[in-house]
N, C-alpha and C positions, 0 to 999 in steps of 0.2 A: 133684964132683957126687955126690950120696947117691944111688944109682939104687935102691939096696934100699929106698928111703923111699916110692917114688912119687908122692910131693910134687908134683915137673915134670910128672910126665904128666898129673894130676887138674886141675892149671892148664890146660894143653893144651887138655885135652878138651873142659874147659865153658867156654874162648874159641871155639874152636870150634864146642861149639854153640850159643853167641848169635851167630854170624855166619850160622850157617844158619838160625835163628828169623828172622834180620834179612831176608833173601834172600826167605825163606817171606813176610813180611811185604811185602816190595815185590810181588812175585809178585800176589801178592792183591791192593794196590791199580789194578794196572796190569790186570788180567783185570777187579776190578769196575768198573773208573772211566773207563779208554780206549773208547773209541767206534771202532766200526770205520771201514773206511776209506770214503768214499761209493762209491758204484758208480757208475763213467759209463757213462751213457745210451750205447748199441749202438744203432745201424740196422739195423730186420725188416725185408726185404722184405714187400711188402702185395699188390702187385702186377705184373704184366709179361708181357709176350706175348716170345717168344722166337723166332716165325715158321717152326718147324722141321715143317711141312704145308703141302704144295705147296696153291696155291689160292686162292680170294681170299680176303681178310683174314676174320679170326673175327668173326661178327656177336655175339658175346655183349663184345669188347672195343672195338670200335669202330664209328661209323658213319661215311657221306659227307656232303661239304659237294656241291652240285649247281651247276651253269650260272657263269655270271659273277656273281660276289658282291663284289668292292672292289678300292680302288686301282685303277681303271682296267686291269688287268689284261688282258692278250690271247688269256689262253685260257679255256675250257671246260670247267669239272670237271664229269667221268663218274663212274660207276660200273661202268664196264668194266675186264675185266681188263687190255685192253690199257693201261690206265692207270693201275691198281694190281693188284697178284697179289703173290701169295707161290711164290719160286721159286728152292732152293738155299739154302735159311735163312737168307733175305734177303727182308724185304719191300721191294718196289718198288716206285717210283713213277716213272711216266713220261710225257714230255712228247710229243707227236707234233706236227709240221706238217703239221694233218688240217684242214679246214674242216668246224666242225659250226654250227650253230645261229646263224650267222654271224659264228662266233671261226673265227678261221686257225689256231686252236691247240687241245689238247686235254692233260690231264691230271688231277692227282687233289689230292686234299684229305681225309684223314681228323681224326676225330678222338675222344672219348671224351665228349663231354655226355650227360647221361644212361645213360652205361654206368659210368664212372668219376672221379671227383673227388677233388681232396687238398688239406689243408692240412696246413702248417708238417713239408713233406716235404722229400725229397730225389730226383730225377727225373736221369735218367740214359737217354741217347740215344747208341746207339752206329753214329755213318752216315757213308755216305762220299758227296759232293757232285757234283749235276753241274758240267759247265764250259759255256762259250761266253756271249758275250755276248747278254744278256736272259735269261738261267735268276735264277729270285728261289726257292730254293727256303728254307725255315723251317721249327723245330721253337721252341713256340711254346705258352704257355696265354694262357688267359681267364676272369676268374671266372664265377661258375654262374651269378649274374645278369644277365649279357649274355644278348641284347640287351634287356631291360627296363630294366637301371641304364640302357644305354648305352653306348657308347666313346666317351673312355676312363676313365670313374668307373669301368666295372666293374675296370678298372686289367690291365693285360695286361703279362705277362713273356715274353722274345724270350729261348729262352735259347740261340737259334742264327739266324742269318740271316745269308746269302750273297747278293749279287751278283756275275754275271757278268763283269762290263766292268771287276771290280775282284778278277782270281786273285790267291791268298797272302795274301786279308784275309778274315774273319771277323770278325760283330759279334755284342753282346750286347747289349740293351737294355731298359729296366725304362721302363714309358708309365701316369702314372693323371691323374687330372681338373688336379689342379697342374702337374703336369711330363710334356710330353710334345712330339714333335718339331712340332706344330701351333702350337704358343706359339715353339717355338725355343729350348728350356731341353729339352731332353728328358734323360732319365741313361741314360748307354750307353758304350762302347768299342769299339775296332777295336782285334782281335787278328791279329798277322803269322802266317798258318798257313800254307807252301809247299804242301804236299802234299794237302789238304783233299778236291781232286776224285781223288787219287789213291790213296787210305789211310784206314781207317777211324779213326776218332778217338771216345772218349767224352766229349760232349756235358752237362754238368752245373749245377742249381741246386739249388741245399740256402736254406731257409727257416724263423725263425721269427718270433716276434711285434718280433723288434730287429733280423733284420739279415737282409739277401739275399746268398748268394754262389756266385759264376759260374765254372768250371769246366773245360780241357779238360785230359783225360787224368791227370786230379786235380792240376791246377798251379793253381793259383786266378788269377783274369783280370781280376777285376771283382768289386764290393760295394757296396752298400744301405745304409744302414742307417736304422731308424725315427726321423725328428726329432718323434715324436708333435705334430704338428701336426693331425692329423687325417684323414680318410679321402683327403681331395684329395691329398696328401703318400702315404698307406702303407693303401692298400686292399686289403691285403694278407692281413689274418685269416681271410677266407674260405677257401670252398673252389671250387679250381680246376682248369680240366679242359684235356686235353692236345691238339693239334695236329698234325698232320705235313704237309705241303702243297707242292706243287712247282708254282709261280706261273710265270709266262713274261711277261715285258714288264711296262708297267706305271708306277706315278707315279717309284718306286726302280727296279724291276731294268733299267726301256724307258729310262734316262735317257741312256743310250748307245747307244738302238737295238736290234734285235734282228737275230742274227747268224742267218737258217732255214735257213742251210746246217750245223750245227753239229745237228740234229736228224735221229732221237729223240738226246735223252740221261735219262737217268736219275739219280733219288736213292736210292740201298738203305740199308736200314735191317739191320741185325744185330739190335738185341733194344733194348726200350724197359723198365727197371726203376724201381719205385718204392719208396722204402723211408719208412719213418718210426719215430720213436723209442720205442724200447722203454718 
């Protein structure tokens, strides 16, 4: 090799640097022409009481449902603390074997119409359940047009409900003008939960315009989805407001009777969060 020539090395070089013209050159395709990566959609919190002030519930998040209102029901929703309070950052709800108004029973019913409403959210209940035969208690919406549509056009999502006469089960069920347990086609689930009255559990439905799905402790339980058929099917695009209610006896929870030796018992509630997509 002639090294005194530098022949070799001027080849070298300018291989060289066409390989790095070439590199420069991909560089630039790929920075002008790649597309960045989509960004997924994140859950904002929008809303949610946390219940951490003793007292009775926040009038600015909720209001009460009053007296005997459905399902044949045996108690008496109040407005008393002894029936709802916030205490230990734990909303309560409780049942008493009180005779008022001529119900043998007394307890509570809240809920958010008029104060708060969601669509195509994600709802999130975190409560630990009473026991004893005949406790019906639910966490629970309805769309904003009830009662004017009606039940159930306005189309109502259960995204928790318990009976008594039936510990270690929990349901979830989805009721609108097509499908609902009155016809006998209703869409629902029984979940095997042991501990339900003894353990706080979160409680979940997430929503959009194609599919509904059910929730505990983020294990998915249960699912929707829109057969666009129309509103009798998925009246669901609205916007819907939240529930919390601890029912006693009844067409479901009295169908095994009610146990009045098992009272008071109580539904508390941890914190109810509402989130929806960024």
């Amino acid at each position: 090799m002639n090294v005194g020539s530098g022949l070799p090395c001027a080849r070298w070089n300018g291989h060289a640097a066409q390989v790095r013209l070439h590199y420069l050159v991909l560089a630039f395709l790929f920075a002008s022409c790649a597309t960045a990566p989509t960004e997924q959609p994140t859950w904002q919190l929008v809303w949610s009481d946390e219940f951490d002030h003793d007292g009775l519930p926040d009038p600015s998040h909720w209001d009460y449902e009053d007296g005997k209102i459905r399902n044949g029901e045996a108690q008496f929703y109040t407005r008393e603390a002894r029936n709802a309070r916030i205490e230990n950052g734990h909303l309560i709800l409780e049942a008493h074997r009180q005779d008022h108004d001529g119900s043998a029973y007394t307890a509570a019913s809240l809920h958010t119409k008029g104060k708060a409403s969601f669509s195509f959210s994600r709802v999130e209940v975190r409560a630990k359940l009473p026991r004893g035969r005949g406790v019906w208690p639910a966490i629970w919406m309805l769309g904003n047009d009830w009662p004017a549509a009606h039940w159930p056009a306005c189309g109502e999502i259960d995204i928790l409900e318990f009976v008594g006469f039936e510990p270690g089960v929990v349901h979830s069920n989805v009721h609108s003008d097509g499908y609902n347990h009155m016809r006998g086609n209703g869409r629902g689930t029984r979940i095997p939960l042991a501990d339900a009255s003894e353990t706080f559990h979160t409680y979940a439905v997430e929503w959009d315009r194609e599919r509904m799905v059910f929730s505990i402790d983020g294990r998915l339980t249960f699912a929707v989805d829109n057969d666009h058929t129309g509103a009798a099917s998925w009246p669901f695009d609205g916007p819907f407001f939240l529930l919390l209610n601890f029912a006693v006896g009844g067409s479901w929870g009295g169908q095994k009777g009610i146990d009045e030796s098992v009272f008071p018992q109580r539904m508390e509630v941890d914190w109810v969060r509402v989130y929806e997509r960024r």
